[in-house]
C-alpha positions as CSV (number, residue, x, y, z in Angstrom):
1,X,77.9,128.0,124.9
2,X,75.0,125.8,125.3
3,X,75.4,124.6,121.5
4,X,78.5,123.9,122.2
5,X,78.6,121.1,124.7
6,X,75.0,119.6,123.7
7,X,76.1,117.6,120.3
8,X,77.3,114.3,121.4
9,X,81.0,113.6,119.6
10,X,81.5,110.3,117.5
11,X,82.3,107.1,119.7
12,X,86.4,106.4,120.1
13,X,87.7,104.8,116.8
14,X,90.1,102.1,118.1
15,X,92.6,101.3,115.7
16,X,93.0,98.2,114.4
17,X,95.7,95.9,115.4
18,X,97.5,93.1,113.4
19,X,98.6,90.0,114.6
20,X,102.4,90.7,114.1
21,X,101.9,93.4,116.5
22,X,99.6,91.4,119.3
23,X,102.9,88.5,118.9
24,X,105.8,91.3,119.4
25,X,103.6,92.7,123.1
26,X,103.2,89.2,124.0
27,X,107.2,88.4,123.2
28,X,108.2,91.3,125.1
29,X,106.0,90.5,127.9
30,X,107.3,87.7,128.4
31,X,110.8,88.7,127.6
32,X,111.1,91.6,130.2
33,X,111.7,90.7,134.4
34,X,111.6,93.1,136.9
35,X,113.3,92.2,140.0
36,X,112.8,94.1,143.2
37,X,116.0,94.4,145.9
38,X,115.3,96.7,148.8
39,X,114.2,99.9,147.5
40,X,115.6,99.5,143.9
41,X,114.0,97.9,141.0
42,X,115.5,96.4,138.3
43,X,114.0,95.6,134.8
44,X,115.5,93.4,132.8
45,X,114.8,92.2,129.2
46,X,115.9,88.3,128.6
47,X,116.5,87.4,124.7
């Protein structure tokens, strides 16, 4: 058991991203409104 949990794992990977990716988040971001009334919220994506 002691083996077990002594080794160290790898470091996280992170994958990599490409720009037309990091410009979609950023469009949709921007694109989306959430608007709060009373106890309801409403999300709303504006093209």
């Amino acid at each position: 058991m002691e083996k077990i949990y002594s080794t160290k794992k790898n470091a996280l990977a992170y994958p990599r991203v490409g720009p037309e990716t990091i410009q979609f988040l950023l469009a949709y971001s921007k694109a989306l409104r959430i608007v709060k009334h009373r106890q309801f919220s409403f999300e709303m994506i504006l093209n």
